[in-house]
Structure formats: C-alpha cells, structure tokens
C-alpha positions as CSV (number, residue, x, y, z in Angstrom):
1,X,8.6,-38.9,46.9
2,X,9.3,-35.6,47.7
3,X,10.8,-34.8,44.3
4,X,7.4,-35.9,43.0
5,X,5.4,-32.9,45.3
6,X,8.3,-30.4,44.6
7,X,7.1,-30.9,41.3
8,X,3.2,-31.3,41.9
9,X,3.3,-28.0,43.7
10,X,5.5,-25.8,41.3
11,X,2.6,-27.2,38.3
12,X,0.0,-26.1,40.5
13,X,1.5,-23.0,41.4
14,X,2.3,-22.3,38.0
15,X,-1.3,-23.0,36.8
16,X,-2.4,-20.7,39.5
17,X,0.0,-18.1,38.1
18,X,-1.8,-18.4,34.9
19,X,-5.2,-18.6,35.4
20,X,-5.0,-15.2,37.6
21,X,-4.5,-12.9,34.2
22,X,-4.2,-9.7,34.3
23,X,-5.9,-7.1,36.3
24,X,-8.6,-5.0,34.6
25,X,-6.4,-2.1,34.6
26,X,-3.6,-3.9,33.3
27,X,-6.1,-4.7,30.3
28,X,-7.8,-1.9,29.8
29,X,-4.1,-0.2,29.7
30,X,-2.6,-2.6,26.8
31,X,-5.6,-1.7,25.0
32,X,-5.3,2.2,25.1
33,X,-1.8,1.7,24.5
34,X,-2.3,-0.8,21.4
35,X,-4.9,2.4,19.9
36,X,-1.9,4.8,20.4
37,X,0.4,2.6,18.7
38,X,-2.2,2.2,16.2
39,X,-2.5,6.0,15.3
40,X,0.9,5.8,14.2
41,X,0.4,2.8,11.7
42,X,-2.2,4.3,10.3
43,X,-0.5,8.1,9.7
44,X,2.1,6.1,8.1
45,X,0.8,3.6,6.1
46,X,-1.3,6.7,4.5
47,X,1.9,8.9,4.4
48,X,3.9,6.1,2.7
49,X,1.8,5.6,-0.4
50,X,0.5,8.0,-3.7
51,X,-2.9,8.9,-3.3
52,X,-3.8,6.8,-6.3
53,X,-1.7,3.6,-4.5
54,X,-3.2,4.2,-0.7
55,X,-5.7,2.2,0.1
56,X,-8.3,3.5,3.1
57,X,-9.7,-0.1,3.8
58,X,-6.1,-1.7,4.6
59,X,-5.2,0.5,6.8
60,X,-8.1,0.0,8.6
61,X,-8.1,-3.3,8.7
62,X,-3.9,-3.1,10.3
63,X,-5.2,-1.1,12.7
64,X,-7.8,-3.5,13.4
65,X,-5.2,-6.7,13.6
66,X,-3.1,-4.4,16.1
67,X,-6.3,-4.2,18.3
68,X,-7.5,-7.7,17.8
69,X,-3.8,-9.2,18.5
70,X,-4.0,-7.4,22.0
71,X,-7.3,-8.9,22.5
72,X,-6.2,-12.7,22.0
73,X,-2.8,-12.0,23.5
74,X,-4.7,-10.6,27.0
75,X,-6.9,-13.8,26.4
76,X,-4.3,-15.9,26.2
77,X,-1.6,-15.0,28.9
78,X,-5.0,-15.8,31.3
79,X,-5.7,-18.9,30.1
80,X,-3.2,-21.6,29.4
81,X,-6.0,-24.0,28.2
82,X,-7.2,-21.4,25.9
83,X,-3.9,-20.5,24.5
84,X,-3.6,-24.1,23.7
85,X,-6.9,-23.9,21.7
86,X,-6.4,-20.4,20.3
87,X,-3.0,-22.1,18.6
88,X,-4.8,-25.1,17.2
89,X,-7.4,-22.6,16.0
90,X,-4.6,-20.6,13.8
91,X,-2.9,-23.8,12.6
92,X,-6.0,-24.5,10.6
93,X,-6.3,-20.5,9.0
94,X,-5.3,-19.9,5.6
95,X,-4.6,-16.4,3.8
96,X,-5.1,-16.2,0.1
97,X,-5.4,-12.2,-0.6
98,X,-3.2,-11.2,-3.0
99,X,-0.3,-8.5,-1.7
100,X,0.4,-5.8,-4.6
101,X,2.9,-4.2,-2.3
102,X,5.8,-6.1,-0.5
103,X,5.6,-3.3,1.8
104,X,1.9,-4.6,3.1
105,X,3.9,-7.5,4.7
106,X,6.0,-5.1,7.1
107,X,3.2,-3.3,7.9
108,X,1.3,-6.5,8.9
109,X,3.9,-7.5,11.1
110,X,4.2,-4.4,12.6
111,X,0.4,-4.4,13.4
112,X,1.2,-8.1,15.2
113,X,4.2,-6.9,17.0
114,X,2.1,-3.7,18.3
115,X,-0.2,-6.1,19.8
116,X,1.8,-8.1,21.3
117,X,4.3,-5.4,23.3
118,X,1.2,-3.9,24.4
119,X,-0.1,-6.8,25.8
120,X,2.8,-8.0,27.7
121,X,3.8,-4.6,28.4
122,X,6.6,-4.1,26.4
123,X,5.5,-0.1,26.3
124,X,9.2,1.2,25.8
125,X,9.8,-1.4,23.3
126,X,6.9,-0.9,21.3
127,X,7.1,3.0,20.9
128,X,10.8,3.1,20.1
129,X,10.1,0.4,17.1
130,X,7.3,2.1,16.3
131,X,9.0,5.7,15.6
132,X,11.7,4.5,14.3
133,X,9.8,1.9,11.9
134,X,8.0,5.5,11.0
135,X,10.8,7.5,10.3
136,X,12.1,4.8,7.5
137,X,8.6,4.4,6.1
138,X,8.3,7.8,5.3
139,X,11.5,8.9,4.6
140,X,12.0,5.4,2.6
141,X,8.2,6.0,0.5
142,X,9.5,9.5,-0.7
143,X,12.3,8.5,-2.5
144,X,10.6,5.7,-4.3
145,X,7.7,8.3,-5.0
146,X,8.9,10.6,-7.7
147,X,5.8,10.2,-9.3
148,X,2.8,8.4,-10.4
149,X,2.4,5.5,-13.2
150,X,-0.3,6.7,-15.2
151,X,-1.6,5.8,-18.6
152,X,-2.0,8.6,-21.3
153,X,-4.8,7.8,-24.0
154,X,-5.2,10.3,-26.8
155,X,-7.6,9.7,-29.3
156,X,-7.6,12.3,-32.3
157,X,-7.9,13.5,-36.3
158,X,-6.0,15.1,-38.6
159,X,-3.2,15.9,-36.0
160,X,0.6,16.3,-36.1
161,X,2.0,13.7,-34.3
162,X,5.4,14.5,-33.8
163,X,3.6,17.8,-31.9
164,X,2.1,15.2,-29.7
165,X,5.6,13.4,-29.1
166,X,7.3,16.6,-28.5
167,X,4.2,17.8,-26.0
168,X,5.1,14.6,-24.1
169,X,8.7,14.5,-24.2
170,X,9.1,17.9,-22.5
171,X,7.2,17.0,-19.7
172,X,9.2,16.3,-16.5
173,X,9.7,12.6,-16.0
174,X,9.5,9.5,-18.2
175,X,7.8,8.2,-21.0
176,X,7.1,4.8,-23.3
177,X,4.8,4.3,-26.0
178,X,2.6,1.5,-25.3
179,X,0.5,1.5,-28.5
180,X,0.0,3.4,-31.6
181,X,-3.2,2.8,-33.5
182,X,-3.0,5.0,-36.7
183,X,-6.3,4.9,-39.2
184,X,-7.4,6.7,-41.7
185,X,-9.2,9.2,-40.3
186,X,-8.0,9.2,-36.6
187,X,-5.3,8.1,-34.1
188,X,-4.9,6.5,-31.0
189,X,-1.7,6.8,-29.3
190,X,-1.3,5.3,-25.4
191,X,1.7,5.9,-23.4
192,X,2.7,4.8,-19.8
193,X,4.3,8.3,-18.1
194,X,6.0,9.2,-14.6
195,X,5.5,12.3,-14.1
196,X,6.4,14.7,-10.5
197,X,2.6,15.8,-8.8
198,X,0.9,18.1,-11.4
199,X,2.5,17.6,-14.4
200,X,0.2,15.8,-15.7
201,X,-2.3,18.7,-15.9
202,X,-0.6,20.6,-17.8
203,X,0.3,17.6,-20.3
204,X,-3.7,17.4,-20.6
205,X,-3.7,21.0,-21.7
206,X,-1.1,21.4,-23.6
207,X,-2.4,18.9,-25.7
208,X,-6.4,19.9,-25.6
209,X,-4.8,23.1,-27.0
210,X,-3.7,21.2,-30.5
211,X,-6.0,21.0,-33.6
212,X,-7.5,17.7,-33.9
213,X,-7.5,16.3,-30.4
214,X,-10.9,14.5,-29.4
215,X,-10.1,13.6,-26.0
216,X,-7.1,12.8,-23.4
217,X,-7.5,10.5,-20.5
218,X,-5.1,9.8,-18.3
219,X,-6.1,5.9,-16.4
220,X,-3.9,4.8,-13.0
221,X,-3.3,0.6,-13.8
222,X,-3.1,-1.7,-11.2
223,X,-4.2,0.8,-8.5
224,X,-7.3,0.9,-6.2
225,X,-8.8,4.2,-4.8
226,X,-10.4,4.3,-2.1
C-alpha cells in the first residue's frame, strides 16, 4: 500500500513538473537564442554554394525550421499531453521535395538541432557545433568550388572551327563537347565547361571577336537562381 502512493505521488509530482513549463523569460530567451543561431545558418548556407547553385528561398525556409523547432520544442517540454499529440502528428507527415544537394540534408539537421539546444538550453552546446559546423562548410564548399558547370552554345557561319576549339581549350578549366551540329551553311557546337570566376567572359569575347559567330550563350543546367 504504501509502495502504491510512493508511486501515486512521484506521477503526480512529475506531472506537476511538466505542466509548469518554462518561464516567459526562459522562452522568450530560447527564442532569441534560436534567431542568433539562425544568422549563422543562413551566412553559411549562402557562403557554401556558387551564386548560380544558392538558392535564397531554402535558406529561408532552414531558418524558419530552426525557429519553428524551438516553438514546438518549448510547447512540448510544457505539455506532456501535447507532446504525445505533437508525435502522433509527425508520424503521419511525409516529405517528397526532391534534394539536388546532399549537403541540404546536413543543413536541415543542423536547423533541427539549433532548435532543440535552444530550447532545452543547451546554449554552449549549440554555439560550439554551430561554429565549428561553419568553419567545415565553408572551408569544405571552397574546395569543391573551383568553378561553375555551365553550358557554351555557339551558333555560327562560315567559321573556322578548330579556332573555336583552340579559343576554348586555352581557357582555364575543363572542357567536353556535348554536341556538334554541322550544316551547310552554319554550325552549332555545345560544350559543358568549368571554368575559375570570370573566365567565362572573356571566352564570350574572344569568340564574338571571330568572323562568322552569330551568337554565344552560356546556360547554368540543373541550377535555380533566386
């Protein structure tokens, strides 16, 4: 019998323990915190990626799961019953959006793990794994820059192609034809080039300053900017 209140009064204090929460400034705190943390996602993701990979909206929307896991994780910790229901909730939720970059993956769990050290006040915690997580990002992302993948069109007449090849060839990165359409009258020659920041400006001259060129375009594939 005495087992049995032992145990009715450590539920019922433990319930009371719960349903207390957290003090307005404790709140209010995890959430300033969570915005700080925040910044530093956001400088960088957009630090991390080629102007022509970054994309504006993403970011935005990690900063906004940071903010929005603090919310639900204050909601929670004062609120057993709605921690219960705010799992059943996210049992049900499926994601379908399509990831181009592994690297979005780690950045969405680092969002999630931002919200939850600032709401359980893990401050230390989450600003060490933060400038740390930083620091590789960006050093990481500069190394695998080296360049942009870009498509070269160049649509022409009466032209020396082997002018065109050479053009291309001295330019500093790489290069692989990816079609040659040869008529006639005219030419269409696409290639798919890495070249440093820059370059590729003075590719588009260099070959504007042949006989025979029409026009040069230079497409980014597979990218979305924002």
């Amino acid at each position: 019998m005495n087992q049995l209140m032992n145990l009715n009064g450590d539920i019922n204090s433990f319930m009371q323990m719960v349903q207390q929460g957290q003090s307005n400034g404790t709140v209010i705190t995890s959430l300033l915190f969570s915005m700080g943390l925040s910044a530093i996602l956001y400088f960088t993701y957009k630090h991390s990626y080629t102007s022509l990979n970054y994309n504006k909206r993403f970011n935005i929307t990690l900063m906004m799961i940071a903010f929005i896991s603090t919310i639900l994780m204050d909601l929670i910790q004062s609120n057993l019953a709605l921690s219960l229901g705010m799992l059943g909730s996210l049992s049900i939720v499926r994601f379908r959006t399509n990831i181009k970059d592994s690297r979005d993956i780690g950045f969405i769990f680092w969002s999630m793990a931002i919200g939850i050290s600032s709401s359980v006040g893990g401050y230390f915690i989450g600003i060490v794994g933060s400038v740390i997580m930083a620091i590789f990002m960006i050093t990481t992302s500069k190394n695998l820059r080296g360049g942009d993948l870009l498509l070269l069109v160049i649509r022409g007449e009466n032209t020396d192609i082997n002018l065109i090849e050479k053009i291309i060839n001295e330019a500093k990165g790489s290069n692989k034809i990816k079609a040659k359409n040869i008529l006639a009258d005219s030419f269409e020659l696409v290639y798919e080039i890495k070249v440093a920041q820059d370059e590729d400006n003075k590719i588009i001259n260099k070959l504007l300053s042949l006989e025979g060129i029409d026009s040069v375009n230079i497409l980014a594939p597979n990218t979305e900017v924002v």
